[in-house]
N, C-alpha and C positions, 0 to 999 in steps of 0.2 A: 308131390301128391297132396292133397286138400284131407285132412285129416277132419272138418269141421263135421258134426254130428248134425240132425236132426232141427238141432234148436239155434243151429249159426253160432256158439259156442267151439271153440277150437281144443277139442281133445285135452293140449295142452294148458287152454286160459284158464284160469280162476275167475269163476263167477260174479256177477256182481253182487254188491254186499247187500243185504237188509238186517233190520230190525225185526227181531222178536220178541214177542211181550206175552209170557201163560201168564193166567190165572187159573186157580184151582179152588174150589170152597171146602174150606175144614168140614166134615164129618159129614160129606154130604151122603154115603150112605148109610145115616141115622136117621135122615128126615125121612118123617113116614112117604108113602110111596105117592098118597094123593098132595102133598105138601112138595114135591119135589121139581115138578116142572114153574109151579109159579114161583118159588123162591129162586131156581135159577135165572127165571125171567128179571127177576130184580138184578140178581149180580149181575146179568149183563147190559138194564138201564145202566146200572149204576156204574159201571166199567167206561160204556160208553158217553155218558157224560163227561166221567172224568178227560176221557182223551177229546173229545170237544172243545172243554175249557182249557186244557193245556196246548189246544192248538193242532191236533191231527183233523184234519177235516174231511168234510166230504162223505162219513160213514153212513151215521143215521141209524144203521141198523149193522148188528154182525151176520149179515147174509153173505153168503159167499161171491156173488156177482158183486155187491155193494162196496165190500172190500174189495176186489181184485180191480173194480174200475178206480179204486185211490191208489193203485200200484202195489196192489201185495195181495195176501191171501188170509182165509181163516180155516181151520181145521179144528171142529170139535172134540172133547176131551170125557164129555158125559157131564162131570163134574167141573166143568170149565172147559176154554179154549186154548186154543193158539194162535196169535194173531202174528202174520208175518207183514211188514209196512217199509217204506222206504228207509233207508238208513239214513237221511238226511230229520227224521222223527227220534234218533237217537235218544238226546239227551231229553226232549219233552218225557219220553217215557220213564225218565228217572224223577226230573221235576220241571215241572209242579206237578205232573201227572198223581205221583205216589201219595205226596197231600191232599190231595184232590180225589181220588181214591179212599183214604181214610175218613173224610167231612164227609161224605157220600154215604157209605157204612154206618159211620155215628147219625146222622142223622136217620136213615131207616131203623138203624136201632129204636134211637128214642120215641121214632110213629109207628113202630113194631108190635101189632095185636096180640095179646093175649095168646099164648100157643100157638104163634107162627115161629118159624126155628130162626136162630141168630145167624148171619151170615156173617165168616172170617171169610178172608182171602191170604190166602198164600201164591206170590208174584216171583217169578224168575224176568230176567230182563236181559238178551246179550245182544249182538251184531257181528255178522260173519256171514260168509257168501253161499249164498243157497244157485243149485242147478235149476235154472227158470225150464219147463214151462211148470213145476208143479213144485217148485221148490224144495225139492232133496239136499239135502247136506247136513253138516255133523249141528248147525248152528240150532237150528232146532231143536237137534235132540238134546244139545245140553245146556238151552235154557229149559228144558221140561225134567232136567234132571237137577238142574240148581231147586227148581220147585220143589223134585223128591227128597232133596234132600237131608240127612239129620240135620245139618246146620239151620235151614231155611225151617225144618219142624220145632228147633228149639226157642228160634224166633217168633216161633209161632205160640208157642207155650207162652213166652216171657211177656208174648201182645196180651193173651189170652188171661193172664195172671193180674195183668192189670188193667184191665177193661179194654184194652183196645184190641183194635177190627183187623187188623194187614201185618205183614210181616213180608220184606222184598230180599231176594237177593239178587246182586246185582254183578254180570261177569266183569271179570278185570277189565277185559276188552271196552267194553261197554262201560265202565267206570272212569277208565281214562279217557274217552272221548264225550264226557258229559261231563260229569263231577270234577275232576282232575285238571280238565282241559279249562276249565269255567265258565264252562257253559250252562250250569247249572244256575235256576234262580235265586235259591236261599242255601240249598242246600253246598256243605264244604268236605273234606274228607274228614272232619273230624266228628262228625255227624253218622260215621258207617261204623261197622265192625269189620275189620279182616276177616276171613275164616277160611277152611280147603273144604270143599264139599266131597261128601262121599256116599255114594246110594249102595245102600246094602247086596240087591243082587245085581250089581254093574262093579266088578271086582276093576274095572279096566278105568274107570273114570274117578279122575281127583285133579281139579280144577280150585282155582283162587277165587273166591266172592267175596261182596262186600255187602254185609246185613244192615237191613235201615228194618227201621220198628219206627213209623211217623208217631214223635210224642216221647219215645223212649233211649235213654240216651244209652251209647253202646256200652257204658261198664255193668250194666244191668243184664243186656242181651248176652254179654259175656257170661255171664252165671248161669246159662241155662243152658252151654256149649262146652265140648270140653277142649280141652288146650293141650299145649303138647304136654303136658307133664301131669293131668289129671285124667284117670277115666273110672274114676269115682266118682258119686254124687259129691253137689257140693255143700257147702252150706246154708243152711235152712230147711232141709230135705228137700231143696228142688233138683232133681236130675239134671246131672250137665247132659244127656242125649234122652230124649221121652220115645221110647215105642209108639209107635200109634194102638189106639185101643185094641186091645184083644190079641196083640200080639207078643211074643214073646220075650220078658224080660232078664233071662239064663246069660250069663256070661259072654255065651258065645255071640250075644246078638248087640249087648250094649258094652261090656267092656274091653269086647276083641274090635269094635267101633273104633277108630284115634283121632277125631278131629280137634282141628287146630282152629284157635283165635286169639286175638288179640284187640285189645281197643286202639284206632289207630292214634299213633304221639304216646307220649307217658303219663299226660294228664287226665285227671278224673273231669266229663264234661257234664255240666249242670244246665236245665233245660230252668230257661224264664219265660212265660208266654212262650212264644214262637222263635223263642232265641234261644243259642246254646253258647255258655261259656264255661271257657277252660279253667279248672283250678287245680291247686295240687291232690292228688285223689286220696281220700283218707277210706279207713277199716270201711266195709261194708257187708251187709249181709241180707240176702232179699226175703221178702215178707215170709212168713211160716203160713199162711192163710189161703185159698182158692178161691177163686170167684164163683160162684154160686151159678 
């Protein structure tokens, strides 16, 4: 008997794989309401350049046809998207994409008007087999959940702390066929943070990521995540897990939280220009100050 469904897919086969790449904009409902469609119009220039320069081609625009004739799809998020692309786009989405992504940012930043809102992005990144014609499967939903995550939020503090724009997290999956694999252009493992993501109301999801802050090296991102053995704040009064605004910061919401990280090797890694070297990691403790 011909068990094959609708889409020529066999009941039994495993789909084939793609690439998923969210973005999401920090505090995007702060920005007043007439400020909100055109600064999203930038994050998504500004997106799509980056995947330009790193090499996906073909888009131009996140329209939905536009994408689906490059071999994948997009699905709107309000505050961002979700871009699904061929899994052969993997590692580009880790690098250069993610630098490329941050120059982008900083630069709008610094031609950034007088009382126009600052735009961060928060990026989840995996690969894993979506059901074609409209691509269903778990790969989606848990790069949109790496996005939610506390881990991927603390990263996002630690960017935000220090002037910078993105904060990624990136699935294992998706970390060992880019980065790991070396396939990556600059970037090496010692350049990510480990960490186990966990979204508040998704009790069922706890997945491996790898945090990249472009600019920020992982013992710093670690301070702002908690580990197995901390779910206290740490030191300098920065929270190892931050609430999003307005939300609750009672026990039950940040220190019944437990996430894990680690910086990856034993050593402390120190950023020179565009380079990162490893040395023996000495006392550290991050700024007491906020950025303005």
């Amino acid at each position: 008997m011909d068990h094959a469904n609708s889409s020529g897919v066999g009941s039994g086969d495993v789909p084939a794989e793609y690439a998923v790449f969210v973005f999401d904009m920090k505090e995007y409902s702060k920005i007043p309401e007439a400020e909100m469609g055109p600064a999203r119009a930038q994050a998504d220039a500004i997106v799509l350049s980056a995947l330009e320069r790193s090499g996906v081609e073909g888009l131009g625009t996140l329209d939905r046809s536009v994408v689906a004739r490059s071999g994948g799809a997009v699905m709107d998020r309000g505050d961002g998207a979700v871009l699904v692309l061929p899994a052969r786009h993997t590692a580009r989405l880790v690098d250069p994409l993610l630098g490329y992504l941050e120059q982008g940012l900083r630069q709008r930043e610094r031609s950034r008007r007088v009382g126009a809102p600052v735009i961060r992005l928060r990026v989840g990144i995996h690969v894993g087999p979506l059901e074609p014609p409209h691509h269903d499967g778990d790969a989606v939903n848990y790069a949109c959940r790496f996005v939610d995550s506390d881990v991927t939020r603390g990263a996002m503090a630690a960017a935000t702390d220090h002037g910078l724009m993105l904060a990624a997290a990136v699935s294992a999956t998706a970390f060992d066929r880019s980065v790991r694999a070396g396939r990556a252009h600059a970037l090496e493992p010692h350049h990510f943070l480990s960490a186990t993501a966990l979204v508040r109301n998704k009790p069922g999801f706890q997945e491996t990521c790898w945090l990249h802050v472009p600019g920020l090296v992982p013992s710093v991102i670690a301070s702002y995540v908690m580990t197995d053995e901390e779910t206290a704040p740490v030191a300098g009064g920065n929270p190892a897990v931050r609430p999003e605004p307005g939300g609750s910061q009672n026990s039950s919401t940040t220190g019944s939280v437990h996430q894990k990280a680690r910086a990856s090797g034993g050593a402390q890694v120190t950023q020179v220009g565009r380079d990162y070297i490893a040395s023996p990691k000495p006392e550290w403790a991050p700024p007491r100050g906020r950025e303005k």
